[in-house]
N, C-alpha and C positions, 0 to 999 in steps of 0.2 A: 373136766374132760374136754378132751381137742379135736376135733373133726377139720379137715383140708378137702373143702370141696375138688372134685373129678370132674373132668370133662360132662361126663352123663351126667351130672347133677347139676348144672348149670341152668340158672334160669327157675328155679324153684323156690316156692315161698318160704321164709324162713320155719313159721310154725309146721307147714306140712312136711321139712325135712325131719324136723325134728319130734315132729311122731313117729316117726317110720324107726330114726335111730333111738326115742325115747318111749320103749315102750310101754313104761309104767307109768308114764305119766299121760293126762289127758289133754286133748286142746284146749283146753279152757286154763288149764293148772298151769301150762306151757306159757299161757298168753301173758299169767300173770306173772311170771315168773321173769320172760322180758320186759314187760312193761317195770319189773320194779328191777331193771338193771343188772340182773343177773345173767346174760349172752352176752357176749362182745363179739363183733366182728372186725379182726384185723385189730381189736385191742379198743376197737372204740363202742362206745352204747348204739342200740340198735331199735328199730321198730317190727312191731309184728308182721307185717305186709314186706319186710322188705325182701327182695329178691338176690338173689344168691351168682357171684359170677366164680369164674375159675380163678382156681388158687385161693380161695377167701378162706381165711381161718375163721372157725365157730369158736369158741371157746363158751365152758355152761358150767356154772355156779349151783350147784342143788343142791337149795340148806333143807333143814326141814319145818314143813307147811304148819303155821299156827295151829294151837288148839280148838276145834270146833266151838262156837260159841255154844252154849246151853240153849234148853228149847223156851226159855223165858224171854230168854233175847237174842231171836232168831228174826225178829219184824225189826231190829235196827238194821242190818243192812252192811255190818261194818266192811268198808274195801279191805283187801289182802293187803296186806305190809309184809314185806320182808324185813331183816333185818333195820332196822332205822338208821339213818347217818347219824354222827353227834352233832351237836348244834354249832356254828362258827360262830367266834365272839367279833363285836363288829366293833364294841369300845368298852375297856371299863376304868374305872376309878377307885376313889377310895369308899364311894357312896352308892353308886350304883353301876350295874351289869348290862350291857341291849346286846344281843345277840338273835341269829338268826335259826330259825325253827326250822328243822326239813319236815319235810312230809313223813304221816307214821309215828313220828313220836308225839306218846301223850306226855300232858303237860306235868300232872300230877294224879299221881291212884285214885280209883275208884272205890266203891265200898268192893271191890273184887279182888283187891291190895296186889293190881301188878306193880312189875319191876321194870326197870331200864328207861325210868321216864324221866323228863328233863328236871324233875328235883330231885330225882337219883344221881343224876349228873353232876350238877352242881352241889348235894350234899358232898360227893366225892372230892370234887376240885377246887371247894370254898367252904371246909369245914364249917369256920365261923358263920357260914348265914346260915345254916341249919336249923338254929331256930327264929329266925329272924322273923318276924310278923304276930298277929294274931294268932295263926294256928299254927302249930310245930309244923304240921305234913307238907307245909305249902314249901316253907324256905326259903321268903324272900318274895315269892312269888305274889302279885298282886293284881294282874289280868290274865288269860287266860287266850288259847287259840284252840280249836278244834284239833282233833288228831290227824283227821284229813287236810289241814288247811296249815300253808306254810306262809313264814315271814317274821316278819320283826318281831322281838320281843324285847322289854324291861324288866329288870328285876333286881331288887333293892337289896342293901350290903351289909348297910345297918338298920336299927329299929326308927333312928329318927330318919333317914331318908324314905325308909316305908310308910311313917304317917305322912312328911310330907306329898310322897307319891299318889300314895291312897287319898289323900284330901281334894287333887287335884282331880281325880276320875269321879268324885261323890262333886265336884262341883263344875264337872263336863268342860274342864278345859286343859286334858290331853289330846291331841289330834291324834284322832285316828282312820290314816288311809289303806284301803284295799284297793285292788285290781280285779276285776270280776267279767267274765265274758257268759252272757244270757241267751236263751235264746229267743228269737222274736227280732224285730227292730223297735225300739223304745222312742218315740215321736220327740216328748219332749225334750230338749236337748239339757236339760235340767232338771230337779225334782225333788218332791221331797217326801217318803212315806213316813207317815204317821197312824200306825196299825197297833194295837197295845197286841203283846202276845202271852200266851197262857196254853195250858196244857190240851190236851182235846181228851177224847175218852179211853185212847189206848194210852195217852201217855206221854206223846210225842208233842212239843212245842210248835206251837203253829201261831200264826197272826188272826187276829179278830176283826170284824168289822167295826165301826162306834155306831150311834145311833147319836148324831149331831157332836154335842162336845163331850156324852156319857159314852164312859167303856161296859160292853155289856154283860162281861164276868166279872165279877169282884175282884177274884184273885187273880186275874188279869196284871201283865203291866205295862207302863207306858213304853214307846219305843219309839223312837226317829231315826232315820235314816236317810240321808242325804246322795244323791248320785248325780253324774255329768257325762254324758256321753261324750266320749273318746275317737271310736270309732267304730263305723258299721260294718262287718265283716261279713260278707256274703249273706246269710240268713240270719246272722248275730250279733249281739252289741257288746262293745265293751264298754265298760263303763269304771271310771273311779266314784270310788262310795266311801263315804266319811259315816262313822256312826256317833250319834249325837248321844246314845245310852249303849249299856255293853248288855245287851239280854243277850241268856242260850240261843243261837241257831239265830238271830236279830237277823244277822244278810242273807241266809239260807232260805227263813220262812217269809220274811218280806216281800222279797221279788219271786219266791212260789205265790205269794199271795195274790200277787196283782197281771198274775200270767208270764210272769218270762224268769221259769225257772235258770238255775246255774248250771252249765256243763257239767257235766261228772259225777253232780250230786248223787248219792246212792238212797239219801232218803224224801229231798224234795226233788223227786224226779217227777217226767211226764210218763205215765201210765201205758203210753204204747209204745211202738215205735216209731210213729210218728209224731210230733207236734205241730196240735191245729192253734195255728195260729192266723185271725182272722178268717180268712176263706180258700189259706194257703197250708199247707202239709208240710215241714221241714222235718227232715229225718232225726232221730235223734241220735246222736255219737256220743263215744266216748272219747275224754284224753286221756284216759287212762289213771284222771285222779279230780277233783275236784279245781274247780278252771276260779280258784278261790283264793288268793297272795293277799298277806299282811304286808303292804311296801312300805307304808310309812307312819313314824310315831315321832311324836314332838311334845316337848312338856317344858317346864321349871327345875333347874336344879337347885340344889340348897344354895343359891346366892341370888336364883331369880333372875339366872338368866336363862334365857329362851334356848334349848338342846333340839337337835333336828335330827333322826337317821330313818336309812332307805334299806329297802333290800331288794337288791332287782329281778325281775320275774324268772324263774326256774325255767333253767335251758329246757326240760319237758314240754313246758307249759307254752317258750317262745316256739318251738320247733312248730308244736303244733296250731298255735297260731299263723306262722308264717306257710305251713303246711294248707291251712283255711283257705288265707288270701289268697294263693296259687291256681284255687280251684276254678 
């Protein structure tokens, strides 16, 4: 549907127009509904706050809002996804596949056995790696990204580039870099956590303390995580972060652990709305998704030489950074 703003509607905030004309929907349903790219203004994506002049075409996409999750897994937290993009392929061969992840698509089912996830994708468009790996459901697949969290992936064509691939992450020398903006300012201009992580008692992956060189749950595991500050953006840092192990939630619960959670996060977030940090209070925002990019992986290919790719940070994610800086 198309609305052509009028003189008298001039000047008004996108959401609050569009309660008045969408009555069934709520502000909140509304907000996400923008944020996941379903408004255009004049044809182009939009932000929730922005204001409204004459002549401005609305245009609104209204698919319909995911399944409520069950009351078992209502403490995860999951952000709204609309529709997911498909993934862009960024190089492939005759041996392996890297392509780029959007936000919202998961990687691979859960024991909940959804669909339209990126091994459904490539089951579609690469027959033959369907069963390529270890386990049939994977398809190739041999690392793994959050469903909130976008960027690079690999993923192998045959069974001998999947052992070579997988030998390479069991022996921690695939690079893997992220984009990460925290909040706080992180002193050291380098660093390196070394937190084992294990389950806590709801369930939820979290980082532990050691007690010298012992980890204090058993079934604990080890985990490193390297970072370099970037830059300091008003109350927050960006940081590139390399992880030297691939644990569940490794960058999530890491830097929740040592005080400077990740923007967006919906499960290591800060508890008010404010965050106290030091002896100072920073608000806490949203960007409307996890402030979390896979940019860069690098590995061996079957001849041993050295592969490099990027994926550069999501117009989303740059807006609202550069939105930060302006403040």
């Amino acid at each position: 549907m198309k609305f052509v703003i009028q003189p008298e509607e001039t000047g008004q905030r996108l959401d609050h127009f569009l309660v008045k004309k969408l009555n069934d929907q709520t502000r909140s349903q509304l907000k996400k509904i923008i944020e996941g790219g379903l408004v255009l203004i004049n044809d182009k994506p939009t932000k929730v706050h922005h204001f409204l002049k004459n002549g401005d075409i609305v245009s609104v996409e209204i698919k319909n809002p995911p399944t409520p999750l069950p009351p078992y897994q209502s403490t995860t937290l999951l952000p709204y996804f609309p529709t997911p993009l498909p993934p862009k392929i960024i190089f492939e061969n005759n041996d392996f596949l890297v392509v780029d992840k959007p936000v919202g698509l998961l990687v691979h089912p859960t024991e909940k056995g959804e669909k339209d996830t990126l091994v459904d994708w490539v089951a579609k468009r690469y027959p033959e790696i369907k069963k390529i790996g270890d386990e049939n459901y994977r398809g190739g697949i041999i690392h793994r990204l959050d469903r909130d969290v976008s960027g690079v992936m690999m993923i192998a064509k045959t069974n001998e580039a999947y052992r070579h691939l997988k030998d390479q992450f069991k022996s921690r020398l695939v690079k893997k870099e992220y984009v990460a903006l925290v909040y706080g300012k992180i002193e050291d201009f380098q660093g390196e956590i070394n937190l084992p992580i294990g389950r806590n008692q709801e369930g939820q992956f979290v980082a532990h303390p050691r007690q010298g060189t012992r980890i204090v749950k058993a079934r604990d595991k080890t985990a490193k995580t390297k970072y370099e500050v970037t830059e300091y953006v008003k109350d927050y840092t960006l940081l590139k972060v390399n992880i030297l192990t691939g644990r569940t939630h490794q960058i999530r619960a890491h830097f929740f652990a040592i005080g400077h959670p990740i923007l967006g996060d919906k499960i290591y977030k800060p508890r008010k709305k404010f965050f106290h940090f030091l002896r100072r209070k920073i608000k806490v925002i949203d960007p409307g998704r996890i402030f979390l990019h896979s940019a860069k992986i690098g590995f061996n290919d079957l001849t041993n030489q050295w592969q490099e790719f990027s994926s550069p940070l999501p117009k989303q994610l740059t807006e609202f950074l550069n939105a930060c800086r302006k403040k």
